[in-house]
C-alpha positions in Angstrom: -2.3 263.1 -67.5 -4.2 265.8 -69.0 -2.2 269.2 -70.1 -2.5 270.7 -66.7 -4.2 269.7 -63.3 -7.7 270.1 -62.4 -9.0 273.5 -61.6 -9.0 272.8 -57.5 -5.3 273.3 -56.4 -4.9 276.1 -53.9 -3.0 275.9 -51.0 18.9 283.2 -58.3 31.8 288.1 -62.6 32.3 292.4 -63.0 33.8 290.9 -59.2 33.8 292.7 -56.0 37.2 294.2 -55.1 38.2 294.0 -58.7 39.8 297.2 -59.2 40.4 299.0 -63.1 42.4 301.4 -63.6 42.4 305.1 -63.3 40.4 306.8 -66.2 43.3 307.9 -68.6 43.9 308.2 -72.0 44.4 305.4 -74.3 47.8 306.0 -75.9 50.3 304.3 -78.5 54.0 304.6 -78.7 54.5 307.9 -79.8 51.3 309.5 -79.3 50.2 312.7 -77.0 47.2 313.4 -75.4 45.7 315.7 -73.1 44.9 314.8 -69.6 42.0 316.3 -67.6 41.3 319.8 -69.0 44.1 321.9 -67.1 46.6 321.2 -69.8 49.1 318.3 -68.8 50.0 316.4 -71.4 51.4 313.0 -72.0 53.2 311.5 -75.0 54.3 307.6 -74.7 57.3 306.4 -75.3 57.5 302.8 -74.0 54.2 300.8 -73.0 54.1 299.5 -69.7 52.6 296.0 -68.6 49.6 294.5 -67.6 46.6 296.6 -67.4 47.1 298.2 -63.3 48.1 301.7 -62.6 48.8 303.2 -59.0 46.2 304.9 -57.3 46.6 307.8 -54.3 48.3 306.8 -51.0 50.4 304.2 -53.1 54.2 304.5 -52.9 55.5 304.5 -56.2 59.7 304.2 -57.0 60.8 306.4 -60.5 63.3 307.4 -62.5 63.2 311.1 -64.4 64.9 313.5 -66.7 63.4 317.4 -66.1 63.9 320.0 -68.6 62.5 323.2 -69.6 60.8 323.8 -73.3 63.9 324.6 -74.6 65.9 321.5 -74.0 67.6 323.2 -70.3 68.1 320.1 -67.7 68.1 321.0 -64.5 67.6 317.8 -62.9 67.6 314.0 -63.0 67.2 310.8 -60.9 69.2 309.0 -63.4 72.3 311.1 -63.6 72.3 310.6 -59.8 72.0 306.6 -60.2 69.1 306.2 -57.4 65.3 306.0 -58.4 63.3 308.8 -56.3 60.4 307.6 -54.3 57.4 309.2 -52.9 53.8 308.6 -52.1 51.0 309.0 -54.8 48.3 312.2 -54.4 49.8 313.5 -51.1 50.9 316.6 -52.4 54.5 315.9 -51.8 55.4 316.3 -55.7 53.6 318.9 -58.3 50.5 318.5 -58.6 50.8 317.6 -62.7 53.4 314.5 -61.2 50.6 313.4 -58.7 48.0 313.9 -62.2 50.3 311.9 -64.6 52.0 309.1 -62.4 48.5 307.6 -61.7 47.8 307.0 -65.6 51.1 304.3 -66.0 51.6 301.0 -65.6 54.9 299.3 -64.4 57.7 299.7 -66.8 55.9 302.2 -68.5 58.0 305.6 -69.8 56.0 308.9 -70.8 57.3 312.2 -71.4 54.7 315.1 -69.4 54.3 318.7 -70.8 53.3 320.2 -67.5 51.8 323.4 -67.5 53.0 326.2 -64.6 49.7 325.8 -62.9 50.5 322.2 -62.2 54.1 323.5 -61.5 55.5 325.8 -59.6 53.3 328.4 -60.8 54.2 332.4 -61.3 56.7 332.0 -58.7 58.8 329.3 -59.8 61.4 327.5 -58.0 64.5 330.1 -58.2 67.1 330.1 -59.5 66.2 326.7 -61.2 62.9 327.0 -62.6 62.2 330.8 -64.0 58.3 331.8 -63.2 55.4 330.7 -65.3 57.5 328.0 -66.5 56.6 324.9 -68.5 58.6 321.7 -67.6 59.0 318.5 -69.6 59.1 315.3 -67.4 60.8 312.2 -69.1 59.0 309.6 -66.3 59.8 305.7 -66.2 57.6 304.3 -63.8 59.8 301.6 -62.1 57.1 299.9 -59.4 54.9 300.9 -57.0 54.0 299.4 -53.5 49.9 299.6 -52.7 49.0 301.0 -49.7 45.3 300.7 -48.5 43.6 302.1 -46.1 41.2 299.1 -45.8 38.7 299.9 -43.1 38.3 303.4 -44.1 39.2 305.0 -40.8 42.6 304.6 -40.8 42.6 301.8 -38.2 44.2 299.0 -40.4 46.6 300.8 -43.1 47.9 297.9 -45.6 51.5 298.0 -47.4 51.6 295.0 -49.9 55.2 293.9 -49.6 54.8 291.4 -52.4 51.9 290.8 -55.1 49.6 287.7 -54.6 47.9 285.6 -57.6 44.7 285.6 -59.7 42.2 287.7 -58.2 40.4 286.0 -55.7 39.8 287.1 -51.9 38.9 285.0 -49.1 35.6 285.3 -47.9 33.9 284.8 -44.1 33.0 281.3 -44.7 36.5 280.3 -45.6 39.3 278.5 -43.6 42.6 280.5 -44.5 46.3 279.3 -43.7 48.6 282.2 -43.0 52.0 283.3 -41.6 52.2 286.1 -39.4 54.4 288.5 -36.9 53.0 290.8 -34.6 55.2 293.7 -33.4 54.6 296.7 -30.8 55.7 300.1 -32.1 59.3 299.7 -30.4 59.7 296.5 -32.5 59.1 294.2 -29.4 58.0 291.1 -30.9 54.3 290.0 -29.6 53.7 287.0 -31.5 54.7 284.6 -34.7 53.4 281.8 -36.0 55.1 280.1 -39.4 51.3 278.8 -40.2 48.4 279.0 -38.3 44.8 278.0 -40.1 41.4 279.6 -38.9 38.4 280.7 -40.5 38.1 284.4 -41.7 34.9 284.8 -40.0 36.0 283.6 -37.0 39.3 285.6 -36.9 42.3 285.0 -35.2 44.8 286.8 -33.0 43.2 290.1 -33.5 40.1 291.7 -35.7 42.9 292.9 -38.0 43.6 290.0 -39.1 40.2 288.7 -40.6 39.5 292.4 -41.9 43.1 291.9 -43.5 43.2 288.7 -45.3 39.5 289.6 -47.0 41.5 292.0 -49.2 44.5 289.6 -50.0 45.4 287.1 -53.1 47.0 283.9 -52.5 50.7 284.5 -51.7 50.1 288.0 -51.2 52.3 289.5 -47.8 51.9 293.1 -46.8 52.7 295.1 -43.8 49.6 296.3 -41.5 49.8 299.4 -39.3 46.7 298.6 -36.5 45.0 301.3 -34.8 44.1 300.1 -30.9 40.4 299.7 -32.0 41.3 296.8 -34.4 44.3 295.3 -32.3 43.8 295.0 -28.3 41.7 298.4 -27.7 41.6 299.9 -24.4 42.3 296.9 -22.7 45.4 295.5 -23.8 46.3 292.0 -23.8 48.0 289.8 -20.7 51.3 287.9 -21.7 50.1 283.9 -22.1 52.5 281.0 -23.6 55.0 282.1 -26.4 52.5 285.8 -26.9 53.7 289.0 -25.5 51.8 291.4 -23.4 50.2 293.7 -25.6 49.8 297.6 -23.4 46.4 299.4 -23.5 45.5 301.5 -26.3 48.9 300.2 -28.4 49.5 299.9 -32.5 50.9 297.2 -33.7 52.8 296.4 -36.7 51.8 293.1 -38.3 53.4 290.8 -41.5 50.9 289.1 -42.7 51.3 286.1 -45.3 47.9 284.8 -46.8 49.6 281.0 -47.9 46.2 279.8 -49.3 42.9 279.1 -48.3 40.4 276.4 -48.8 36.5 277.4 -49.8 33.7 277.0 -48.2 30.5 277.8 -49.6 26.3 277.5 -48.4 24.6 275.7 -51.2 21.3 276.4 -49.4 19.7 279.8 -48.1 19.3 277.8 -44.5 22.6 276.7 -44.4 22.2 273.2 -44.5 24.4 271.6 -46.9 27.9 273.3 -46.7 30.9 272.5 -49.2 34.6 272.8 -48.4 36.6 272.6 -51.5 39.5 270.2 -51.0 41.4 270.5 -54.3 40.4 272.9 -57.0 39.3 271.7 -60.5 40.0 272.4 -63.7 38.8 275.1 -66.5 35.3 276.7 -65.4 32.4 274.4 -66.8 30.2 272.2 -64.3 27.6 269.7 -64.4 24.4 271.3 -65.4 20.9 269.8 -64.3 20.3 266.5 -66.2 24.1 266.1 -66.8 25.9 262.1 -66.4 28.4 262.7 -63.4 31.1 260.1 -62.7 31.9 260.8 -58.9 34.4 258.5 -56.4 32.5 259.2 -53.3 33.1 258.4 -49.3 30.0 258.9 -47.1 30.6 258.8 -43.3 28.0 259.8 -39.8 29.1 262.2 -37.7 31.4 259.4 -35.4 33.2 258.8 -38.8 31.7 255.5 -39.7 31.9 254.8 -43.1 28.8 254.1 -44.9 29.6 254.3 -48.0 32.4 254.0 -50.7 32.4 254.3 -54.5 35.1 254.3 -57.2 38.1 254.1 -54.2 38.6 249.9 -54.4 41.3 248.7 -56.7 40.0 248.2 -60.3 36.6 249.5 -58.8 34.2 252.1 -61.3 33.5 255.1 -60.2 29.6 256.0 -59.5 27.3 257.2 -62.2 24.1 259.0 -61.9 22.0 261.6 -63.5 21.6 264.8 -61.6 18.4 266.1 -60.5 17.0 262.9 -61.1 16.2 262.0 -57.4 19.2 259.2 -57.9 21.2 260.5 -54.9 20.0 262.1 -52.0 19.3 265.9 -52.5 22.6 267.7 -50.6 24.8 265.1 -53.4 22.7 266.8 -56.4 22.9 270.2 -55.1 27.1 269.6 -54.5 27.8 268.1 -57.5 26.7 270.8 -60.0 28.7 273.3 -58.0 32.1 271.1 -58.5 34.7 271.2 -61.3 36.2 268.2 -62.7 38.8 267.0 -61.2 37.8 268.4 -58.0 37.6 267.2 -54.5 35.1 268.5 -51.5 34.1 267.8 -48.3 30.3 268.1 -48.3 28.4 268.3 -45.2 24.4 267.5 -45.5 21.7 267.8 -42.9 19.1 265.3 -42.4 17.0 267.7 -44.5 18.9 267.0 -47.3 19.8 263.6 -46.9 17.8 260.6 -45.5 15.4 262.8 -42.7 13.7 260.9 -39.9 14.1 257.7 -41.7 17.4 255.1 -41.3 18.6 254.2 -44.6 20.7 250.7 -44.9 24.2 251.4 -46.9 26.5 249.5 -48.4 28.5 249.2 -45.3 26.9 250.6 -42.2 23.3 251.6 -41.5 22.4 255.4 -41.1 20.7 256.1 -38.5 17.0 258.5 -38.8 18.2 262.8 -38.5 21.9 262.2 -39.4 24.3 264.8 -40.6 26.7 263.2 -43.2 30.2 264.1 -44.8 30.7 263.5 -48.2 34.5 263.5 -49.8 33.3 263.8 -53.4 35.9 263.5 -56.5 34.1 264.4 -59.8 36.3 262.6 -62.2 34.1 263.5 -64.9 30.4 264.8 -66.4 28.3 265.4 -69.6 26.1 268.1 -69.8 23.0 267.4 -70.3 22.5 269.2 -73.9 21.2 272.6 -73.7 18.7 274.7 -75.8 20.8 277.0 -78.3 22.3 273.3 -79.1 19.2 271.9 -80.3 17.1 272.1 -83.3 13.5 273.1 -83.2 11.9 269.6 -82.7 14.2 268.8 -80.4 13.2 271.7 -78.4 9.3 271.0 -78.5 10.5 267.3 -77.7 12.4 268.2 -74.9 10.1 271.1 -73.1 7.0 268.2 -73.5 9.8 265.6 -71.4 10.0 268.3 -68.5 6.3 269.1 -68.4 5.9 265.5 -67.8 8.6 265.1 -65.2 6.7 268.2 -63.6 3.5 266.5 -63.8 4.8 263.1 -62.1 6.7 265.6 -59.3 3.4 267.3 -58.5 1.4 263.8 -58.2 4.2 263.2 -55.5 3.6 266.6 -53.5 7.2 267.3 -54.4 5.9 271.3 -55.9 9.1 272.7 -56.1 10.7 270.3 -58.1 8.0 270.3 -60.2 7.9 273.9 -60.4 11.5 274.2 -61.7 10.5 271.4 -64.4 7.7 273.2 -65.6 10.1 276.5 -65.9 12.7 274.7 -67.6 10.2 273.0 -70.2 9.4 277.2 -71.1 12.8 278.0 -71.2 13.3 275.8 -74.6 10.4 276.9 -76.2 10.5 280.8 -74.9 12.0 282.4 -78.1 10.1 280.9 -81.1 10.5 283.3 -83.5 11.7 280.7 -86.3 9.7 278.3 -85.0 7.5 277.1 -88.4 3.6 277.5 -87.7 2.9 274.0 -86.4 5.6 274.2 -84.2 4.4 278.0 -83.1 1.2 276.0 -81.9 2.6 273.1 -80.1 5.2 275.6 -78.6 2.2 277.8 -77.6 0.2 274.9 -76.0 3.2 274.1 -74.0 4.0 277.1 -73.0 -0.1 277.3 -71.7 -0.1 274.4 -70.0 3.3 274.6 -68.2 2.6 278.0 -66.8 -0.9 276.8 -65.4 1.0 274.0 -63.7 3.6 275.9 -62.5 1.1 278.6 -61.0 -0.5 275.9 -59.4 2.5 274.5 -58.2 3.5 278.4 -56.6 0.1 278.6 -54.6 0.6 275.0 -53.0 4.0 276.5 -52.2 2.6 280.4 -50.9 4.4 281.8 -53.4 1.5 284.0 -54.5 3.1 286.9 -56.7 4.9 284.4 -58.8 1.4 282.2 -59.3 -0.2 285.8 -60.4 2.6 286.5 -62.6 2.3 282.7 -64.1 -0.9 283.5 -65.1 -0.9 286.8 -66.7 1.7 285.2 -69.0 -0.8 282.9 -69.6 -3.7 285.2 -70.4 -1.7 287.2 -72.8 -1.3 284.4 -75.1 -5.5 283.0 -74.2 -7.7 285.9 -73.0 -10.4 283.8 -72.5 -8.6 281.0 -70.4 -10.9 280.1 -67.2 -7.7 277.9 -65.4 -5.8 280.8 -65.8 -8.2 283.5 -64.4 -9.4 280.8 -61.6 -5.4 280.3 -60.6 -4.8 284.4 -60.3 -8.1 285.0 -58.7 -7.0 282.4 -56.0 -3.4 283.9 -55.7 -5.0 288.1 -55.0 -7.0 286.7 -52.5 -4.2 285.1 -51.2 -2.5 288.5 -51.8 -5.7 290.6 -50.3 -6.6 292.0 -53.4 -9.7 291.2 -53.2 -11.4 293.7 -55.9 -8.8 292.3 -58.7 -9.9 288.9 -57.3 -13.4 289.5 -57.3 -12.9 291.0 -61.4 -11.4 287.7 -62.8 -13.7 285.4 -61.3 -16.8 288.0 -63.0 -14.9 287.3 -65.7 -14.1 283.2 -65.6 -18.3 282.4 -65.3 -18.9 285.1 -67.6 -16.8 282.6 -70.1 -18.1 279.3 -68.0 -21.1 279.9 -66.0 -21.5 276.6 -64.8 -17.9 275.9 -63.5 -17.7 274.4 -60.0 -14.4 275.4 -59.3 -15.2 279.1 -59.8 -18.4 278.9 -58.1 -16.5 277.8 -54.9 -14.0 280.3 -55.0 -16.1 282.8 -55.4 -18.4 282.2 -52.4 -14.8 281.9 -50.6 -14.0 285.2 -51.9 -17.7 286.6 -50.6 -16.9 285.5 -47.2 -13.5 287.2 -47.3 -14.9 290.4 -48.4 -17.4 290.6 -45.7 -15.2 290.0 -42.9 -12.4 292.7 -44.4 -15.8 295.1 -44.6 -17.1 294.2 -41.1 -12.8 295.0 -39.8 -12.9 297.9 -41.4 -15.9 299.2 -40.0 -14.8 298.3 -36.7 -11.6 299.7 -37.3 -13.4 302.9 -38.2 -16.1 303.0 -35.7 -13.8 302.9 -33.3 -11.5 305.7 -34.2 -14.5 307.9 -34.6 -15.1 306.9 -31.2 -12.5 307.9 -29.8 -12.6 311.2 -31.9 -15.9 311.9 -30.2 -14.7 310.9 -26.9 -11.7 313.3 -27.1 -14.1 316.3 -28.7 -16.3 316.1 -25.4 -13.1 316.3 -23.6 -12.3 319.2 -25.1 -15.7 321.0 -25.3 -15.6 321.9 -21.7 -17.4 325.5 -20.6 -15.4 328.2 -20.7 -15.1 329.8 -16.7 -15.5 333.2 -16.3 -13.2 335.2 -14.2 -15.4 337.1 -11.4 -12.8 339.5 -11.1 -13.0 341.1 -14.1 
């Protein structure tokens, strides 16, 4: 095949919920600082742990020592023997408490020069704590509960009762496995369940429940306060089996335990092959595109008839193939790169994905034309395929002119898209060639050309106009003069109705090749467009002035004189 087609071709973790700490200052043993500009100021003396700090509405458990400037105690929670407790930026301490307390993490103790405007001001706190006084809090933060207000309005208020793992939350898709006990405000018991599973999106029990376990960890329990509008509303709820009756317009009081969840994830954007993780893999590589994936795979039809079974027999191989080689069908591709080794998913693939209208004999059972199948997939192992920064610079050249190839032989086949993402990967190892040598700059260059045009003509047989225009300004900036490349975008603005941008790179293409067919054509196509967007718009505008005219006689009607007067 030539370097591109003939001229005639028309037609995508900072993480969410991930929360830093309060801005504070960054302090070693020993060190003060400032914090905020009103004069509180914090000296470490023991470093906490981890990196999270309480935030406002949190309940946080202490320990002090309070003195004034000259050395005078006047009161402590350790002399007493019991930690003091109180909620974070509720005003229910001094404001330089409610300041400082936010800026340490567990374990942590800091001594606080609080100034009498973050105090007890000019009128101090007789006969303990003279006016204008400056006090010296030595603060050990102990723990802190979190309290959330996770809907915003106050209708689900969360109390974690005990930390989860990681960092991950559920999301809709997912199917969650929780234990939970639902109570009314006099402690009547509603309903319990030791483990109930359900997916977040479809909820269970209550909304509360699915708003709820969104925010949680794994092992994570907390304590939710539910406003009527996120419980029962209005309504209420009728007594039924081992459930209470729930009254109208009633809070509840809920434990909720998040145990785990499993998954689930849309590899497509229509929803068509879905993957439910099973068991989670190890580390955080995956297979990329090209990559050698050993798999043990069971493929059944909707009635569970197995079709197919790979590396489960005794002394049996597992199954090799090369992704997005066409070697499997194309939900199996698009699973497997997603997958970790060592993990296990249940993959379910539309007809779309998998054989379409067509049956397909199996190893063990025939599938019959539009089936929906479930894959369990184990990938026991994968090598990536090897990826540019690993490569030298012939290897790169080498390995962009294998991919325009495969995109060439994908395009033959009416397969564009494929094709399309060859000829974008074949630019991607040659895009930075900086230290490329000057024979290499060229072949790199001619590449680059060639796979652009193909790939522009692959976006306009797949109505993906803007991206066939950009294509081909990228080509033109490295040839001016190239006719394929002014042909291609002329076709995508016309396809884009910018006809006078259109109508400029044609001019352009037969100044350079007066005698090219394919630019002839598309210019005559171009002339017709243009005269039937002139002959709507000056229907379009014949009309309004119409109507204009129409409504001026209307109003143009002779003044009548009052005989009267």
């Amino acid at each position: 095949m030539d370097d591109d087609f003939d001229m005639a071709a028309p037609g995508g973790e900072m993480m969410d919920d991930f929360d830093l700490p309060d801005d504070g200052p960054v302090l070693k043993v020993g060190e003060e600082k400032e914090i905020g500009k009103q004069g509180l100021k914090k000296k470490l003396l023991k470093a906490g742990e981890s990196w999270e700090t309480p935030k406002s509405g949190d309940e946080v458990e202490v320990h002090y020592t309070v003195t004034l400037l000259d050395g005078t105690q006047f009161d402590s929670s350790r002399d007493r023997g019991t930690p003091f407790k109180f909620t974070l930026g509720q005003g229910q301490v001094i404001k330089g408490w409610d300041e400082g307390i936010k800026t340490m993490k567990k374990g942590e103790n800091a001594l606080f020069t609080i100034p009498p405007e973050m105090a007890y001001g000019a009128s101090g706190s007789p006969p303990t704590i003279p006016p204008n006084a400056t006090l010296q809090f030595d603060v050990e933060l102990l723990s802190w509960t979190s309290v959330n207000d996770i809907t915003k309005d106050g209708g689900i208020i969360k109390k974690v009762l005990k930390e989860g793992e990681k960092w991950e939350n559920p999301k809709d898709l997912d199917e969650v496995i929780v234990k939970f006990e639902a109570y009314l405000e006099d402690k009547t018991l509603i309903a319990k369940s030791d483990t109930v599973e359900f997916t977040v999106k479809e909820g269970y029990f209550c909304p509360a429940l699915s708003k709820a376990v969104k925010t949680m960890k794994k092992g994570e329990k907390v304590l939710l306060a539910v406003k009527p509008q996120y419980g029962f509303g209005d309504k209420g709820k009728a007594a039924s089996g081992d459930e209470g009756a729930v009254p109208p317009n009633a809070t509840l009081h809920i434990t909720l335990e998040l145990v785990s969840w499993r998954t689930v994830s849309e590899l497509t954007d229509d929803k068509k092959v879905i993957k439910k993780i099973l068991k989670e893999g190890e580390g955080y590589e995956r297979p990329n595109e090209g990559a050698v994936v050993t798999v043990k795979l069971i493929g059944k039809l909707q009635d569970g008839t197995v079709f197919l079974k790979k590396g489960h027999g005794e002394g049996e191989e597992p199954f090799e193939f090369k992704t997005d080689e066409e070697q499997v069908i194309e939900g199996l591709d698009k699973a497997v790169v997603t997958m970790k080794k060592g993990e296990i998913a249940l993959v379910i693939i539309a007809p779309e994905y998998a054989f379409g209208a067509s049956e397909s004999k199996q190893e063990l059972a025939v599938v019959p034309p539009n089936s929906t199948l479930y894959y369990e997939i184990e990938l026991v192992s994968f090598v990536k395929d090897k990826e540019s920064w690993d490569m030298n610079t012939p290897e790169k050249i080498e390995a962009a002119g294998k991919k325009k190839e495969e995109g060439n032989a994908f395009f033959k086949a009416g397969k564009y898209a494929k094709a399309s993402k060859r000829y974008e990967k074949a630019v991607k190892y040659i895009e930075y060639d900086t230290a490329f040598a000057e024979e290499e700059k060229k072949q790199a260059k001619a590449l680059k050309v060639a796979c652009n045009l193909n790939d522009a003509a692959s976006k306009l047989k797949l109505k993906e106009y803007k991206q066939a225009e950009k294509l081909c300004t990228k080509v033109l900036e490295l040839e001016g003069r190239n006719v394929k490349a002014l042909y291609r975008r002329a076709q995508a603005y016309i396809q884009l109705a910018d006809l006078d941008l259109a109508e400029l790179d044609i001019k352009k293409a037969l100044e350079i090749d007066p005698n090219n067919r394919d630019v002839k054509l598309e210019y005559k196509t171009l002339k017709e467009k243009m005269k039937e967007f002139n002959n709507k718009e000056a229907k379009f505008y014949g009309n309004m002035f119409a109507k204009l005219t129409k409504d001026s006689d209307k109003d143009a009607e002779p003044m009548s004189v009052d005989s009267k007067a």
